[in-house]
N, C-alpha and C positions, 0 to 999 in steps of 0.2 A: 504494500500500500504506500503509494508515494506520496500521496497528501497526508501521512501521518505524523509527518513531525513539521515542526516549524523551527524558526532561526532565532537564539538569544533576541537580537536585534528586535525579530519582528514582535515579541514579548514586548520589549521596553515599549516600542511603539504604540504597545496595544495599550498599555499602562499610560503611556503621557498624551494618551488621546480620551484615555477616561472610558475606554469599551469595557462593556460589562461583559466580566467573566470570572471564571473559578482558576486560582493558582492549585495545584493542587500538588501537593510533595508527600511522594508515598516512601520517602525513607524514612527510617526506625528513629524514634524520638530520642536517642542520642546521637545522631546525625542533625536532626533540628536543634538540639541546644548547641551546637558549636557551630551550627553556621545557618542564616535562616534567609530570603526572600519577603523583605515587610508583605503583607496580606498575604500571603498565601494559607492555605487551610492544609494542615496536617494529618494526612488517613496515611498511616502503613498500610505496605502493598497489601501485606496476611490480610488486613480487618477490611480490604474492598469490600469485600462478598455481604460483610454485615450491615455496612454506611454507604452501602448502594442507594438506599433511598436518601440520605441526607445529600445526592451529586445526582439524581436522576431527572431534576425537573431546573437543572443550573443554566440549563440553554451550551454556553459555549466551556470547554473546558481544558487547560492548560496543563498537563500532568509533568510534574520534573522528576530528577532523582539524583543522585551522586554525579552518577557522564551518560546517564540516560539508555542504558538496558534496562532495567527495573521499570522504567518510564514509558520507553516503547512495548512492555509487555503487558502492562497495565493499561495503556493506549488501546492495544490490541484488543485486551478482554473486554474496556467497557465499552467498543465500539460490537463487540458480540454479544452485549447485555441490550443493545440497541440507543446507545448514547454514541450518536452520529458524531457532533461536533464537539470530537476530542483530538489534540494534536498530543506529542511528547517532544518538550521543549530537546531541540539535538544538541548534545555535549552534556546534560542539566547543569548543575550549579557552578562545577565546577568550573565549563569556559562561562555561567552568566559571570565568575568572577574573574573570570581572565579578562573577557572582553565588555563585559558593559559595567561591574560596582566593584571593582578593586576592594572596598571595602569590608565585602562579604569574605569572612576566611576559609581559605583554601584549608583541604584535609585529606 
């Protein structure tokens, strides 16, 4: 599926144009305390299956992860749960902080 990921880049964009959407980072809550994305919503990959309904009616959804396998697989499932409009941000966090918030720490 080649519309499945999108670009750091195109991320920020969506953010400094104020599109409504869901960040969504499905690594393990000790990956979120050391380095985070302001708004994004926090589901590990394991508990998708159970907070399906809290992502199911979000409209557009942005899934990250560490450099984005976890991201694209998770992509993958909730696009077969039938949530169309999900991308997996490519490289996840780790190029968002290479290439757009320096600030966010690398791990």
């Amino acid at each position: 599926m080649v519309d499945l990921q999108i670009e750091p880049q195109e991320v920020k964009q969506k953010i400094e144009r104020g599109d409504t959407f869901v960040l969504l980072d499905v690594r393990e809550p000790w990956e979120h305390a050391l380095s985070r994305i302001e708004g994004a919503v926090l589901i590990p990959m394991q508990e998708l299956p159970a907070q399906l309904g809290a992502i199911e009616d979000a409209g557009e959804v942005v899934v990250f992860c560490h450099s984005g396998i976890r991201s694209m697989n998770a992509a993958a499932w909730l696009r077969d749960q039938g949530i169309e409009s999900v991308r997996s941000m490519n490289g996840g966090i780790d190029r968002w902080s290479l290439e757009i918030d320096p600030a966010v720490p690398r791990y």
